[in-house]
C-alpha positions as CSV (number, residue, x, y, z in Angstrom):
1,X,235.6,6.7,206.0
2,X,232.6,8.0,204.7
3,X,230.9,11.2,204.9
4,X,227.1,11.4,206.5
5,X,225.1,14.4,207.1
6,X,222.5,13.8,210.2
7,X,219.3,16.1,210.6
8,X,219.5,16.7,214.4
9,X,216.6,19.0,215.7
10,X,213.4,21.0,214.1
11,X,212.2,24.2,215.5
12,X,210.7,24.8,219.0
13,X,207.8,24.0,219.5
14,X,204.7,26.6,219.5
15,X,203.2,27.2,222.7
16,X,199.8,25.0,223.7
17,X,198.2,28.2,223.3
18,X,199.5,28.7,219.7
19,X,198.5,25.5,219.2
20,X,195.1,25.7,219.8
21,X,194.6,29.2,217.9
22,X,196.5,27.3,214.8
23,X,193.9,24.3,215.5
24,X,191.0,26.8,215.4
25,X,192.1,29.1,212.2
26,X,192.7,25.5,210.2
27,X,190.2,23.7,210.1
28,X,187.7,24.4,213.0
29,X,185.8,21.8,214.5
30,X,187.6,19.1,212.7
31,X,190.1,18.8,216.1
32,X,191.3,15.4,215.4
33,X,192.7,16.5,212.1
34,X,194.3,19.8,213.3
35,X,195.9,18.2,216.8
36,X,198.0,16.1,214.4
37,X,198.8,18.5,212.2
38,X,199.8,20.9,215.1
39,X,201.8,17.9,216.9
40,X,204.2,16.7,213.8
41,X,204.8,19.8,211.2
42,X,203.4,23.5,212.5
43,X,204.7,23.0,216.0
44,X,208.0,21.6,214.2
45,X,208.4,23.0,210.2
46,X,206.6,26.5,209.8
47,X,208.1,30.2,209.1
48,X,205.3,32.7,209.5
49,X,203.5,35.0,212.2
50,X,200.4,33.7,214.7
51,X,199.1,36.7,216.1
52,X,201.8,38.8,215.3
53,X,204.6,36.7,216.8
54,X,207.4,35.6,214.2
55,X,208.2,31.6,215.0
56,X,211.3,30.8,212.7
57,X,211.7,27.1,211.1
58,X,215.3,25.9,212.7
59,X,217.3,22.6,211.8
60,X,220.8,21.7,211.8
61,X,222.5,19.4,209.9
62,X,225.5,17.3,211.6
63,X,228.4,15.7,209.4
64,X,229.7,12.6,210.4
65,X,232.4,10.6,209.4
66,X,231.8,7.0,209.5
67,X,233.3,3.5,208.7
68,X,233.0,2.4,204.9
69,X,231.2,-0.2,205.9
70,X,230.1,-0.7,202.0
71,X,226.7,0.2,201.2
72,X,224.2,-2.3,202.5
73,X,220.8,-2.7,202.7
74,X,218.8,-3.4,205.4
75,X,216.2,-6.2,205.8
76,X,213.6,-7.2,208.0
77,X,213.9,-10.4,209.5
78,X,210.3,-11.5,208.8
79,X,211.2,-10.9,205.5
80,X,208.9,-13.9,203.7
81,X,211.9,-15.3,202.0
82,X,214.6,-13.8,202.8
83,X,217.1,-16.0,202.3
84,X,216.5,-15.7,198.4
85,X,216.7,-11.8,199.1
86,X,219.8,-12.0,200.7
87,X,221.2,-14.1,197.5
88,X,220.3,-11.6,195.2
89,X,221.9,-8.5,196.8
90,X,224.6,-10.6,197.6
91,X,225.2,-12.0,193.9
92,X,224.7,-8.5,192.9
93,X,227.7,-6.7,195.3
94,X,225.5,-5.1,198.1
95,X,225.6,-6.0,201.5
96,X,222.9,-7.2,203.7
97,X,222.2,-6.3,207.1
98,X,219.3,-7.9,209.0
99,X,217.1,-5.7,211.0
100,X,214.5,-7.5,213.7
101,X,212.2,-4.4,212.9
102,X,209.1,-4.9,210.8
103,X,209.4,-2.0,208.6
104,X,212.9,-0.3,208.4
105,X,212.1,1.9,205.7
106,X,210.2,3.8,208.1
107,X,212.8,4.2,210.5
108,X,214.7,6.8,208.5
109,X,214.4,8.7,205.1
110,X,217.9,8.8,203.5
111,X,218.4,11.5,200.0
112,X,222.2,11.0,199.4
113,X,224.7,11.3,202.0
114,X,221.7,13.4,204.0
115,X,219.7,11.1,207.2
116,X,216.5,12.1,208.8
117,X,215.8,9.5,211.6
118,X,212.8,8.7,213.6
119,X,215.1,8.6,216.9
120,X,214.9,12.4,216.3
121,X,212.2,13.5,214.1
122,X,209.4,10.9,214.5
123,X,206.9,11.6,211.7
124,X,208.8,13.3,209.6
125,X,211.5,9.8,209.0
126,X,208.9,7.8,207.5
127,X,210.3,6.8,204.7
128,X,207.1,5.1,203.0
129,X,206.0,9.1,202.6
130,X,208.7,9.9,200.4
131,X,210.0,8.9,197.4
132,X,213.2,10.5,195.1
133,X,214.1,10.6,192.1
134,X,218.0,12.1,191.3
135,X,216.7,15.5,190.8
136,X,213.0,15.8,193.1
137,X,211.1,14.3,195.3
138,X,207.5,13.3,196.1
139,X,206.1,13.4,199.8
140,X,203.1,12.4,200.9
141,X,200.0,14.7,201.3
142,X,198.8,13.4,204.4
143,X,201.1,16.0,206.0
144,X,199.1,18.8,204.8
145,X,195.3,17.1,205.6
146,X,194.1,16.7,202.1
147,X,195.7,19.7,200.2
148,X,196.6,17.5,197.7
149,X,192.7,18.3,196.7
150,X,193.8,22.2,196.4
151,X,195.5,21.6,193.3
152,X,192.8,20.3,191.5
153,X,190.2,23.3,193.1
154,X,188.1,20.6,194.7
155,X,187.3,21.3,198.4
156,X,185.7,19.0,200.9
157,X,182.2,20.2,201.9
158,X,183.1,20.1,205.5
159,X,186.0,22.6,205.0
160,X,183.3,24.9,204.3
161,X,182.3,26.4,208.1
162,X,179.4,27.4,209.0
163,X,178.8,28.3,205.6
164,X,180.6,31.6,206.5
165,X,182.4,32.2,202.4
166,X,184.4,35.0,203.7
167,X,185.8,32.9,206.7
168,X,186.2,29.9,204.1
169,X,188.0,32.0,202.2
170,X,190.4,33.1,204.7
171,X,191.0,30.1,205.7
172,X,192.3,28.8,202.1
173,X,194.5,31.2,201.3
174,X,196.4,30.6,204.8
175,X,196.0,26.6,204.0
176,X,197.4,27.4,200.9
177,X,200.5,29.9,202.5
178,X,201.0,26.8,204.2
179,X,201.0,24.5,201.5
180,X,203.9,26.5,199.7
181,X,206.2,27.5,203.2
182,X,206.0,23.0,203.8
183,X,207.1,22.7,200.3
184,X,209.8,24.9,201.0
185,X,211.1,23.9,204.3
186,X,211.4,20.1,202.4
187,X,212.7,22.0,199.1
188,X,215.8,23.5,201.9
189,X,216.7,20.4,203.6
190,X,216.3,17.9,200.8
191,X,218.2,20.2,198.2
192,X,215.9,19.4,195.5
193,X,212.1,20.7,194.1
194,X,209.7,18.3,196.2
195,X,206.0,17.9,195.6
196,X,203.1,16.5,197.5
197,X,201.1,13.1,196.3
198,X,198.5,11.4,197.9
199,X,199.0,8.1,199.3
200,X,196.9,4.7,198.9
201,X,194.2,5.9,198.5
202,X,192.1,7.9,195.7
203,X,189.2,8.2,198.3
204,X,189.0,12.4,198.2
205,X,187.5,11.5,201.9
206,X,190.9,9.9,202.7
207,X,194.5,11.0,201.2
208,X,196.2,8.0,202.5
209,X,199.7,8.2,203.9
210,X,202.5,5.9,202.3
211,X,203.2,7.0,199.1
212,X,205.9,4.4,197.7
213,X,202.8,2.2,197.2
214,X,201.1,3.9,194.1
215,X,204.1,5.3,192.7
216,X,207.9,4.1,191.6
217,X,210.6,6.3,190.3
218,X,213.8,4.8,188.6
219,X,216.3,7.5,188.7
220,X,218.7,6.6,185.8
221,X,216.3,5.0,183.2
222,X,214.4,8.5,183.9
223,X,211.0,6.7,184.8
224,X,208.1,7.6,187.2
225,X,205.6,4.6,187.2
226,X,202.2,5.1,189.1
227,X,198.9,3.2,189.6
228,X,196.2,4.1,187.4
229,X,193.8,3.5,190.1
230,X,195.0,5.4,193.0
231,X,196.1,8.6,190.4
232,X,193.5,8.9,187.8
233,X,191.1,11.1,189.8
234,X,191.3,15.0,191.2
235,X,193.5,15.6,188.2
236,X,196.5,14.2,189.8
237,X,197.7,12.2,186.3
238,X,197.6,15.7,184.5
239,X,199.8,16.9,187.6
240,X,201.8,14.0,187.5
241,X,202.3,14.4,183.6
242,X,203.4,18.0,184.3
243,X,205.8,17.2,187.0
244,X,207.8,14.2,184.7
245,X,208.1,16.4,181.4
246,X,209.5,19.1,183.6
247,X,211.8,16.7,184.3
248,X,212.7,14.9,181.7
249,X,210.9,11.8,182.6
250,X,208.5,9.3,181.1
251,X,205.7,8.7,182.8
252,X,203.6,5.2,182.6
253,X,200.3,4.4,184.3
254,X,200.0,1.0,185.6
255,X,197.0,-0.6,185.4
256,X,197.9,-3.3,188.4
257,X,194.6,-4.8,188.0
258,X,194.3,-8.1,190.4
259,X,197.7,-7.7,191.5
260,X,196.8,-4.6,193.4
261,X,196.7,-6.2,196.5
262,X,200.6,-6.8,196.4
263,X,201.4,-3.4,196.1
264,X,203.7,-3.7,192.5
265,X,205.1,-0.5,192.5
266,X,206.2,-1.0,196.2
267,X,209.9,-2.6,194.7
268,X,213.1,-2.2,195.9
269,X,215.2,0.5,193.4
270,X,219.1,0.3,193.9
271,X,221.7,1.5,191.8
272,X,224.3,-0.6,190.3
273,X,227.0,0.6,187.7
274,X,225.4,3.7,187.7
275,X,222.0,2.0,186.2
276,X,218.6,1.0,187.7
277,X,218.6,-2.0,189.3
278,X,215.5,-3.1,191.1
279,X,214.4,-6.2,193.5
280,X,210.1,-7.2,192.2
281,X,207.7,-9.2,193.5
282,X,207.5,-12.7,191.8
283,X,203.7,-12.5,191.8
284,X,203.2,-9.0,190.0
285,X,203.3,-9.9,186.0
286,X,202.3,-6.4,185.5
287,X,205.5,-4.1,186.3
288,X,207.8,-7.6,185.6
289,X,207.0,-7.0,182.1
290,X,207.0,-3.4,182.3
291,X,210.5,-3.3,183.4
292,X,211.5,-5.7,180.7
293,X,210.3,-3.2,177.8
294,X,212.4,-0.9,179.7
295,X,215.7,-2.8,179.7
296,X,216.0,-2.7,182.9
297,X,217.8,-5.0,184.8
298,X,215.8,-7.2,187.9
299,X,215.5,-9.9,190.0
300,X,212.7,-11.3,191.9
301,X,211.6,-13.0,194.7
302,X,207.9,-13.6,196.5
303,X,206.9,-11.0,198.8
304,X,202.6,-12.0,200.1
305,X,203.0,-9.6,202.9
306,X,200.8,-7.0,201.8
307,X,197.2,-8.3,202.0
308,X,198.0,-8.9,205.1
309,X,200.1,-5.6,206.4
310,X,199.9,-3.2,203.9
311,X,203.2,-3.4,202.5
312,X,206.1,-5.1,200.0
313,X,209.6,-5.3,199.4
314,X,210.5,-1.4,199.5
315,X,208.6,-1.4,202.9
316,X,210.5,-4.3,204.1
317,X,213.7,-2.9,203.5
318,X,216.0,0.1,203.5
319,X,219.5,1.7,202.6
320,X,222.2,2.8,204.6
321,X,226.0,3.4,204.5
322,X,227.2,2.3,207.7
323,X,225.4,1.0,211.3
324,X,227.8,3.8,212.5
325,X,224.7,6.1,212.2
326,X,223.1,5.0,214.2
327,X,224.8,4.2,217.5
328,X,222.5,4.7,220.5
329,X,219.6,4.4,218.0
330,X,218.3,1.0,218.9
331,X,214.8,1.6,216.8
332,X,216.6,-0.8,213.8
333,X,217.5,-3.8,216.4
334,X,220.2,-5.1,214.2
335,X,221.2,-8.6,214.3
């Protein structure tokens, strides 16, 4: 048996009247923005006071004990060649479990023994918006509607209401309250520092979503690995530079040039004998010979999914430690 820790609620929700006062002090007119943000994470992740009324962040954590099934991965069954997958994790002792979904890594985001699943949490288990290394964690900013920007002291115009300085003003210090109590509430459940990264995109219109598309980390070789192009802007590289010396990583920029459309960085990372194994696209020269002046062991196979869909092998896939998690959870559809 193995032991498996299960996130199993978030906080009540606020009342539709909270909502709409939350929607109004956030970003004003700009509704379609602030109904999302009050649906997924204020209504679910806060601490703090609306009109003087305390709402307190709540989650629980069940342990499980489950079969050792052996750790397997799962993989789509539209997997482009998946046979040749299924080789290589075989050849290389993990276990493969087909799923009929399209995407399983955004079924559920797994940190160790610790499982948030989309059965329960929706948003929140996308796993294409967060990415780990052994000792942080990246999550995308789309959570936090372009605060990402807030770091580097740029500020849409249309943040800017009415022209009203001393309401703007207001209003970014509460964004910014906010910013720190999400990065928190992540910080508690995941047990590690976590910080926020924009996604696909480096339109400052647009902060994207999935962020295991511009970025890879490899955990034991002590590696973070971005895209030039989507981090170079809103001083997100100098961030990014910051973040890896603080922990003790090297970071590389990628310049994925023509390959961009595959999505490179989008590989699968496994461990194996307590070293960085990962799974590449055959078609991206780029981080194939990036890996190799790292020593780092891999294996290929072709992946053409992403011009199409928007994603690659890491999106394709994910990693679990036993089907016992997820009884009654039929979101995966294993075969």
């Amino acid at each position: 048996m193995v032991k498996v820790r299960i996130l199993q609620s978030l906080s009540r929700p606020f009342p539709d009247s909270q909502q709409e006062g939350i929607a109004n002090i956030l970003v004003g007119s700009e509704r379609s923005l602030s109904d999302h943000y009050c649906q997924y994470v204020i209504a679910d992740f806060f601490v703090y006071s609306v009109n003087g009324e305390s709402y307190s962040r709540i989650f629980s954590v069940e342990e499980l004990d489950v079969p050792d099934d052996g750790y397997s991965i799962i993989v789509s069954s539209i997997f482009e060649d998946k046979r040749r997958l299924d080789e290589i994790l075989k050849s290389n002792g993990f276990n493969s479990v087909t799923s009929r979904t399209s995407w399983p890594r955004d079924k559920f985001v797994r940190r160790g023994n610790l499982y948030v699943k989309g059965s329960v949490n929706r948003d929140l288990a996308t796993g294409g918006k967060f990415v780990f290394g052994e000792d942080f964690g990246f999550y995308s900013s789309s959570y936090k509607n372009n605060y990402y920007l807030l770091d580097a002291g740029i500020i849409p115009e249309g943040w800017r209401i009415n022209r009203d300085e001393t309401a703007f003003q207001s209003k970014l210090e509460y964004l910014l309250k906010i910013d720190k109590e999400f990065s928190e509430t992540l910080e508690d459940l995941y047990g590690c520092p976590m910080y926020s990264l924009v996604g696909r995109y480096a339109n400052a219109q647009n902060e994207g979503d999935h962020i295991d598309l511009t970025i890879m980390v490899l955990p034991k070789s002590k590696v973070i690995i971005i895209d030039k192009l989507r981090h170079q802007t809103y001083g997100r590289l100098e961030r990014l530079e910051e973040i890896a010396d603080k922990h003790g990583h090297k970071l590389i920029v990628l310049d994925t040039k023509k390959e961009r459309i595959y999505f490179p960085l989008n590989c699968l990372v496994l461990e194996k004998n307590d070293e960085d194994f990962v799974i590449a696209n055959s078609d991206t020269k780029g981080i194939l010979k990036v890996l190799k002046s790292l020593g780092v062991n891999y294996e290929t196979v072709k992946s053409n999914v992403s011009p199409h869909s928007g994603g690659s092998i890491r999106c394709r896939t994910n990693e679990m430690h036993s089907k016992k998690i997820f009884l009654g959870d039929y979101s995966l559809c294993f075969e």
